[in-house]
C-alpha positions in Angstrom: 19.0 70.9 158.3 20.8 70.6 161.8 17.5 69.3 163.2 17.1 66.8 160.1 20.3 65.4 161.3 19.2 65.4 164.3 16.5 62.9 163.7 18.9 60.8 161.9 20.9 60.0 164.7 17.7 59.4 166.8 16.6 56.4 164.2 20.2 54.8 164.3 19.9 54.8 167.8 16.9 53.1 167.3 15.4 55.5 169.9 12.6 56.6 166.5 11.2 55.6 163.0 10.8 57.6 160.1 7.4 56.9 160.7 7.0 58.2 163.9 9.1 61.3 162.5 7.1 62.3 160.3 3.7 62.0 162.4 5.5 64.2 164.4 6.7 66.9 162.1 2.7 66.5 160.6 1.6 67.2 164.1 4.3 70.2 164.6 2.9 71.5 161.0 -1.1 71.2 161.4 -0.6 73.2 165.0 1.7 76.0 162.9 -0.8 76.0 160.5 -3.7 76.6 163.2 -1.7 79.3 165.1 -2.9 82.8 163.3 0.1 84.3 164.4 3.1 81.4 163.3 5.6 81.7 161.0 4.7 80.1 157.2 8.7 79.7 157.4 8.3 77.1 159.8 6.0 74.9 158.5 8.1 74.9 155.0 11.1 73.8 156.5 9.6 70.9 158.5 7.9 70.3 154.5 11.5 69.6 153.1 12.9 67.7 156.5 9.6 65.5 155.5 10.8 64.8 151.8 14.7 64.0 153.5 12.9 61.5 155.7 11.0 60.1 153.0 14.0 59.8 150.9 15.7 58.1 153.4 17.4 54.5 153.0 15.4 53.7 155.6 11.7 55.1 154.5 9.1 52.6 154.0 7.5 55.1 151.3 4.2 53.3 150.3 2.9 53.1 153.9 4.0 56.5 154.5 2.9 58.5 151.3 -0.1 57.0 152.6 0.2 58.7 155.6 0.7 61.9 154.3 -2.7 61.3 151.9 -4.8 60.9 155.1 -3.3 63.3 156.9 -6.4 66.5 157.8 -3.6 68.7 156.4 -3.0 66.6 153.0 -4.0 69.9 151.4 -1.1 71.6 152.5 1.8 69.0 152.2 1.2 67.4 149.2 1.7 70.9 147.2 5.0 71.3 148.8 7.6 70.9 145.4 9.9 68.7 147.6 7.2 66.1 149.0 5.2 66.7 145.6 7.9 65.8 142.9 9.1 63.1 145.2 5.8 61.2 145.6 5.7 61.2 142.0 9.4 59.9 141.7 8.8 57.0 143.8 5.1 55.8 142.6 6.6 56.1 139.1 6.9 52.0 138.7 3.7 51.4 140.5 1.4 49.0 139.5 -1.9 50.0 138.3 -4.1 49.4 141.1 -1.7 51.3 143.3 -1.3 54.2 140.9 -5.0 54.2 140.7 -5.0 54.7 144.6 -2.6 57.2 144.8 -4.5 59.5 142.0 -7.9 58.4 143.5 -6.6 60.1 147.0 -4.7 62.9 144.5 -7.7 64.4 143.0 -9.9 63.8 146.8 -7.5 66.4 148.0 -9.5 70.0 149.2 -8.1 72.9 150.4 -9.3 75.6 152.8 -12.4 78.1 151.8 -9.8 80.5 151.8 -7.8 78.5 149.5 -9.2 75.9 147.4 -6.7 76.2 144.4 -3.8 74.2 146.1 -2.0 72.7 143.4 0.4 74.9 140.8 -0.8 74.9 136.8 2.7 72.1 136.9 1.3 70.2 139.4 -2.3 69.7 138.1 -0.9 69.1 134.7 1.3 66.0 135.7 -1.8 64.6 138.2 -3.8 64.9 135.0 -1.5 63.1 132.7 -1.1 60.1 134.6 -4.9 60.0 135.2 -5.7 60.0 131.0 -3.5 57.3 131.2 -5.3 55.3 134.4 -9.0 56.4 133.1 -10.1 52.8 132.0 -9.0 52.2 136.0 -11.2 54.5 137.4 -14.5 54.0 139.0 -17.5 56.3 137.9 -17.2 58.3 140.8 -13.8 58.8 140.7 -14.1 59.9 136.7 -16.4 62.4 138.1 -14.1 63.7 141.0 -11.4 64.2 138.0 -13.7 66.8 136.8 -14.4 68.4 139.8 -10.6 68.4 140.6 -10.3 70.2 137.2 -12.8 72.8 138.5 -11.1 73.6 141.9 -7.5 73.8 139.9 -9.0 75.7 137.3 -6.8 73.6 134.8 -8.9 71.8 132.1 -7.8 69.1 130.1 -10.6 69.0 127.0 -9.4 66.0 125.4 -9.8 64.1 128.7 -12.9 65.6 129.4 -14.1 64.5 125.8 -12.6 60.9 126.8 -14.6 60.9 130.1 -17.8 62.0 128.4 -17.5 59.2 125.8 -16.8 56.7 128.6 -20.2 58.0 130.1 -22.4 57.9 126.8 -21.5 54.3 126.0 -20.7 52.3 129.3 -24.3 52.4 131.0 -22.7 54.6 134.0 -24.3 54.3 137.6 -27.2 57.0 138.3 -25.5 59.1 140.8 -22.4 59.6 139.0 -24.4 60.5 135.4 -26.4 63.5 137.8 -22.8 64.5 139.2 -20.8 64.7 136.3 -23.7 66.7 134.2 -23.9 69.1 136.7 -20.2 69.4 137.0 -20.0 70.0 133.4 -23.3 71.7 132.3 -22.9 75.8 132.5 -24.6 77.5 129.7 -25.1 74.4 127.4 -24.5 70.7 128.4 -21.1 68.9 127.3 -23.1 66.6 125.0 -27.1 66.7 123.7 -26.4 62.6 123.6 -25.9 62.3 127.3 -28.6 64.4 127.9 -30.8 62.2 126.1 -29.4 59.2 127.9 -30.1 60.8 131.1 -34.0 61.8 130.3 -34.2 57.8 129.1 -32.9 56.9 132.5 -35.5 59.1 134.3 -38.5 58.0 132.3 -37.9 54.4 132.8 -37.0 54.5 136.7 -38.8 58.3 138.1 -40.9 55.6 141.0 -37.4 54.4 141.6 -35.7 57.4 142.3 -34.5 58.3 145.9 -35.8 61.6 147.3 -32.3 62.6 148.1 -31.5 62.9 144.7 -35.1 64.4 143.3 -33.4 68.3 143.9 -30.7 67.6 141.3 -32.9 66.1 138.6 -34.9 68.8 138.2 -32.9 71.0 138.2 -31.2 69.3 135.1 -34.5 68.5 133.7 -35.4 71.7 133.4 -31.8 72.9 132.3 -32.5 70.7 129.4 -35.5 72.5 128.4 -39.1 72.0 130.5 -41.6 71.7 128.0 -39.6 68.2 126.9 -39.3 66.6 130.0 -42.6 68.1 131.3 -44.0 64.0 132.2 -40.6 63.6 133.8 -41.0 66.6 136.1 -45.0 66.0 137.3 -43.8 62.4 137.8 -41.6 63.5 139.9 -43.3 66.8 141.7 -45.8 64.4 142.8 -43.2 62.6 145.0 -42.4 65.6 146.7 -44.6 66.8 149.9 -44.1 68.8 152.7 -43.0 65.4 154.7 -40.4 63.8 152.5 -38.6 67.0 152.1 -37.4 67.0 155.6 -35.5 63.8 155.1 -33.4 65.9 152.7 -30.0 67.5 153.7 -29.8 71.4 153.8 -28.0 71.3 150.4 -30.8 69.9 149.2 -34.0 71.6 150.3 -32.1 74.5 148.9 -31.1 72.6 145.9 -35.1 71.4 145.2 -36.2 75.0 146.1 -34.6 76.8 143.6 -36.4 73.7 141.1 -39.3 74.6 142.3 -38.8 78.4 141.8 -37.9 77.3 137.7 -41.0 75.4 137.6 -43.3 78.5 138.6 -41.3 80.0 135.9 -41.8 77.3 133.3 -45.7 77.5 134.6 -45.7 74.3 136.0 -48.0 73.6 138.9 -46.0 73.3 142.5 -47.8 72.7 146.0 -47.9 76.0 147.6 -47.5 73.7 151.1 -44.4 72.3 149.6 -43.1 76.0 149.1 -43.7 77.4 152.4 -42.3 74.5 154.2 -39.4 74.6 152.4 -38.9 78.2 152.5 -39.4 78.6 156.4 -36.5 74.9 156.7 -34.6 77.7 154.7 -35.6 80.6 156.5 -34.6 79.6 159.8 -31.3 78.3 158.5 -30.3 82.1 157.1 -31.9 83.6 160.0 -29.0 81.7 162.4 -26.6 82.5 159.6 -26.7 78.5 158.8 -22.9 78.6 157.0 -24.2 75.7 155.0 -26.8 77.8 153.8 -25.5 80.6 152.4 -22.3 78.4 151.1 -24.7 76.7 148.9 -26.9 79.6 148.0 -24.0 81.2 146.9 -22.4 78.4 144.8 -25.9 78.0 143.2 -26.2 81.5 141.9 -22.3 81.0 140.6 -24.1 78.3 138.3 -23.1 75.5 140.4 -19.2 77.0 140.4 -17.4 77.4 143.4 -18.4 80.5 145.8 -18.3 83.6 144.5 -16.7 86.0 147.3 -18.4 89.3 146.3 -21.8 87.3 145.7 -21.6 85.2 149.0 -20.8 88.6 150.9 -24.0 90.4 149.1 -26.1 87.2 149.7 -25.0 87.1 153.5 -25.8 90.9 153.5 -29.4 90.2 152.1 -30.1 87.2 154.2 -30.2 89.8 157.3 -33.3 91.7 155.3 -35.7 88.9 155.0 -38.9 88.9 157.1 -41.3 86.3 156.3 -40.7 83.1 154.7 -42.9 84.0 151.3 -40.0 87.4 151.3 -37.1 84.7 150.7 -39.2 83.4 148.0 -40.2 86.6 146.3 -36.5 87.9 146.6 -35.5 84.2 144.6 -38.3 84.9 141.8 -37.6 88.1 141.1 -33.7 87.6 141.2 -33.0 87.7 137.7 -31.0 86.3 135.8 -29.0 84.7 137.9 -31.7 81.7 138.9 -32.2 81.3 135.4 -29.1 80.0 134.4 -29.0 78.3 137.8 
């Protein structure tokens, strides 16, 4: 509190801003918060002296909640009560469009692999309720990173969910978000058989169309939805897929399109054995260096698409070590069971 005090009789001596305060005390924070060995103390106090300031007569608080949204360590001071409960009480006669903003940057908010759950059950409830009443503002893609903020809280609002999925069947939504939000919400059965129809209408009339980057995904929700009934769908697109194109794709995705192709084997569908090996040696190598990206995404995959699993990611990191040859990686995926076949 002295040093709050301290700041205030900086700014009336015009020497400071409370902008330039609180970049400070965000810089002061993010090197506590990289220093193994600092205090947690610390950084909480300079949390609060960051509420005073933005509480201040003489806080500019639009420019400067914006601020604190960008800032690399968002994650860790918007969950502080203080700044939390105060953002709220100060965007509470926003406009639309700038409450949109403010939830938009809200739900975009990802903490550490050591701690992805930042917000409290209180905190996601009250982000939540304003967004059911902002979702006609929402872009696709932001309706889809409500759902995924859901996950990462683990706090689940099924009416809104319901609400979102209705927004989806009826309003003709974009292709990528329709892929993302029915893997977000598909686990053992999909959150609604008519938006799975929608979706294999969407593929049949546009599979030339489709951008190899997002090939990987669709079959994998092509075959979720049963193989034998999108079986046109799937050679449509297998035949787009060669041992060229798929080095164009990201690492998530060779993985993400080998794991299709090991479900297609098992649905005794017919996939290039060149395609295979090429993929699995891309993959290969990546394990070999211990490719992080690699086993993240393996390991999320075999969670059915949920976020990592720590005592799977440790056993797949384990097993990664124990692979020889690149047709070993694939005969460890096909005869993994179940776990692929929920995949």
């Amino acid at each position: 509190m002295f040093r709050y005090f301290a700041i205030l009789s900086r700014m009336r001596s015009k020497k400071s801003s409370v902008s330039t305060e609180i970049s400070i005390l965000i810089k002061e924070i993010k090197d506590s918060l990289a220093n193994a060995n600092s205090q947690g103390v610390d950084s909480k106090k300079k949390c609060e002296e960051i509420s005073l300031l933005l509480n201040s007569e003489a806080a500019n608080s639009d420019s400067l909640i914006s601020e604190i949204l960008k800032s690399s360590i968002a994650w860790y001071l918007i969950p502080d009560e203080n700044i939390f409960n105060l953002l709220f009480s100060l965007t509470e006669n926003y406009f639309p469009k700038h409450k949109r903003n403010l939830l938009s940057n809200l739900i975009s908010i990802e903490g550490t692999s050591e701690n992805s759950q930042i917000f409290s059950e209180y905190q996601s409830r009250k982000i939540i309720s304003e967004g059911s009443s902002m979702i006609e503002h929402f872009s696709w893609n932001e309706l889809t990173k409500i759902v995924r903020f859901m996950k990462r809280n683990d706090y689940y609002d099924y009416w809104l969910l319901d609400k979102i999925t209705q927004k989806f069947i009826y309003n003709d939504p974009s292709f990528e978000p329709l892929i993302n939000y029915l893997n977000l919400t598909w686990t053992h059965e999909p959150i609604s058989l008519e938006l799975v129809y929608n979706f294999r209408q969407i593929i049949s009339k546009s599979s030339l169309e489709i951008p190899i980057y997002n090939i990987p995904q669709i079959l994998n929700l092509l075959i979720k939805s049963g193989a034998k009934y999108n079986m046109l769908n799937i050679l449509n697109l297998l035949e787009r897929v060669d041992s060229i194109s798929i080095r164009k794709l990201k690492t998530s995705d060779q993985i993400t399109l080998l794991i299709a192709l090991v479900k297609c084997r098992r649905n005794q569908i017919f996939v290039n054995q060149e395609v295979f090996d090429a993929l699995a040696e891309i993959i290969k190598k990546g394990i070999k260096r211990h490719d992080a990206e690699c086993l993240v995404i393996i390991g999320k995959f075999f969670a059915e698409l949920d976020y990592c699993d720590v005592e799977l990611f440790k056993s797949i990191k384990e097993t990664a070590d124990k692979f020889g040859e690149a047709d070993e990686l694939l005969e460890y995926l096909l005869k993994t069971s179940p776990e692929i076949q929920v995949i």
